[in-house]
C-alpha positions as CSV (number, residue, x, y, z in Angstrom):
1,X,12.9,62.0,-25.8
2,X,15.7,62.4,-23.5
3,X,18.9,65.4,-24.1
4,X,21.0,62.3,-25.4
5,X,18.1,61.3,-28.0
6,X,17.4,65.0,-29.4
7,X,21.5,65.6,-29.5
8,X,21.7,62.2,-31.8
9,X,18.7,63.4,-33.8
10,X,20.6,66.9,-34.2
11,X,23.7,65.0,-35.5
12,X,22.1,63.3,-38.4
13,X,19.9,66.4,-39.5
14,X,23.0,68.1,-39.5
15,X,24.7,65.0,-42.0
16,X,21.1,65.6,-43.5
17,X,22.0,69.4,-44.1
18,X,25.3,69.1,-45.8
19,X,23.8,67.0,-48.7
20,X,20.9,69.2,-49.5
21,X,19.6,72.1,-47.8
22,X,16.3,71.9,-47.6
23,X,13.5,73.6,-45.3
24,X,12.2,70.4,-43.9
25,X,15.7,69.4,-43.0
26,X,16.0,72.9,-41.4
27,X,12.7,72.6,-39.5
28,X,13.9,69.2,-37.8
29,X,17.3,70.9,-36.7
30,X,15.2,73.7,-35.2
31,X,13.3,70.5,-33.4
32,X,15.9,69.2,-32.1
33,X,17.1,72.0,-31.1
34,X,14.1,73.1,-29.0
35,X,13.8,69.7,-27.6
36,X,16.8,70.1,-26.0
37,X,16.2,74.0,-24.6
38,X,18.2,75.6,-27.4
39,X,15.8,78.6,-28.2
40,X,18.0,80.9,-29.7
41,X,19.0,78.5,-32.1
42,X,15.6,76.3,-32.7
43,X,14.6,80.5,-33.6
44,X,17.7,80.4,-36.4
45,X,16.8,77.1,-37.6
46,X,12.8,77.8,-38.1
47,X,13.5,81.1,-39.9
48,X,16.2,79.5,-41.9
49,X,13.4,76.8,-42.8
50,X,11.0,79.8,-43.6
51,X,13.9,81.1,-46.2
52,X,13.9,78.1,-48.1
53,X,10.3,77.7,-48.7
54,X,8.3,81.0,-47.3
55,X,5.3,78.5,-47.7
56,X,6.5,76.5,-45.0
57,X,3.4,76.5,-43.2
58,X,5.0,73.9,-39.9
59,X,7.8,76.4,-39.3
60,X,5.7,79.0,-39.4
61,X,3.8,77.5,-36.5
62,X,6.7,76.3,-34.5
63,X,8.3,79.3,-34.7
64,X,4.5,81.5,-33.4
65,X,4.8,78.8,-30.4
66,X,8.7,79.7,-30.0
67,X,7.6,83.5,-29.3
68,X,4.6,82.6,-27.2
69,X,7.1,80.5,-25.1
70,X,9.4,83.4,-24.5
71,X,6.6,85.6,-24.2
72,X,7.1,87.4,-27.8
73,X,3.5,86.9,-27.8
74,X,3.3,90.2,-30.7
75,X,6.1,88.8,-32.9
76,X,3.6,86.1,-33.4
77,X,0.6,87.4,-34.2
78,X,2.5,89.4,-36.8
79,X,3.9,85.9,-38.5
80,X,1.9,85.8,-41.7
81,X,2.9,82.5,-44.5
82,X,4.3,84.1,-48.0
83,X,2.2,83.0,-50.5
């Protein structure tokens, strides 16, 4: 998906947003987000997710892959799913 595609995607997660926060909504912001190169923010947006529902298992992941990417390679391995 091209810079264009991911911003449009970005736009309606964001309508999404402001009817009902919800961690999946969050997660496909952070998406979006790191689609387009945005780290910092994609990394607001997954832990954001990970508040609304610590069993988020996806943003959990994405977020391990964020820190691998930016060679955070120990914030990663200490990532552990609430339960």
């Amino acid at each position: 998906m091209g810079r264009t595609e991911w911003g449009k995607a970005l736009e309606w997660y964001q309508k999404a947003l402001l009817m009902h926060e919800h961690p999946i909504v969050a997660y496909k912001i952070a998406w979006a987000l790191l689609g387009m190169g945005q780290w910092d923010s994609a990394e607001y947006w997954l832990k954001r997710s990970i508040e609304l529902d610590r069993r988020f298992a996806p943003a959990y992941r994405e977020l391990a892959a964020l820190y691998h990417r930016t060679g955070r390679q120990g914030e990663a391995a200490q990532l552990k799913i609430q339960r």
